[in-house]
C-alpha positions in Angstrom: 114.1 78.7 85.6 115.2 76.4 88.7 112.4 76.7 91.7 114.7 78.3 93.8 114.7 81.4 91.7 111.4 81.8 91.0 111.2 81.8 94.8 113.9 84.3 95.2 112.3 86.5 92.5 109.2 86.1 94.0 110.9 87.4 97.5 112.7 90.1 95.5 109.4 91.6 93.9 107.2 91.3 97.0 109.6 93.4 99.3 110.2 96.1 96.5 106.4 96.3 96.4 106.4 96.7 100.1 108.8 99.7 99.9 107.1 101.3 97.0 103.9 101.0 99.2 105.8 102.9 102.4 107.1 105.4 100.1 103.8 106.2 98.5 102.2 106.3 102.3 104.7 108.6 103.0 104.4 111.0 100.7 100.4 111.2 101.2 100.9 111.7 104.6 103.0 114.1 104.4 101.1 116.7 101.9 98.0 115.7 104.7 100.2 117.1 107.0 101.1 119.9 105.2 97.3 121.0 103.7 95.7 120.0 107.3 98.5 122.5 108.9 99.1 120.4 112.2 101.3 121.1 114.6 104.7 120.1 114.4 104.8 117.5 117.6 101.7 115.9 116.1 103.8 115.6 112.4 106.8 114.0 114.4 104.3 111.7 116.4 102.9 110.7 113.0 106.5 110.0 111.3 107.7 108.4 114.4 104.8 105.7 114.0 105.7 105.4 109.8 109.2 104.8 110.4 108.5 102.3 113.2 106.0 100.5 110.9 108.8 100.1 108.4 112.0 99.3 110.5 109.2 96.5 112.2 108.7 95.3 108.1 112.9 95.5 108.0 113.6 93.9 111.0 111.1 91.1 109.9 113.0 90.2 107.0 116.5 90.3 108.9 114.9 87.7 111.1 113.5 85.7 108.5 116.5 85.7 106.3 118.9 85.0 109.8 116.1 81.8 110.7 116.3 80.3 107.1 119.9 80.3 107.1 120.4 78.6 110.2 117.4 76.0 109.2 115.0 76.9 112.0 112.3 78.2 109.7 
């Protein structure tokens, strides 16, 4: 295989493993939410702080893939 698509594999592999990692953090936090009983503005304080972790890793890659293309990075 060329360089290039070991790289893109590479890329491919690393960001599935990323969401599989978010998904799994997600679903433990939310059977703690559920056995620990909190409240329900705490549970949307702790899902509002989840998703913004993972639309900062999403926005991330937008701007990495936007820089690349245009040659900056």
């Amino acid at each position: 295989m060329l360089a290039q698509h070991m790289e893109q594999l590479e890329t491919l592999g690393l960001n599935l493993c990323f969401a599989a990692l978010f998904f799994f953090i997600g679903m433990a936090i939310r059977d703690v939410l559920k056995q620990g009983k909190v409240p329900k503005f705490g549970q949307y304080i702790v899902w509002l702080v989840l998703f913004l972790g993972c639309a900062g890793f999403i926005v991330k890659g937008i701007i990495q893939i936007s820089w690349e293309g245009s040659g900056i990075g």
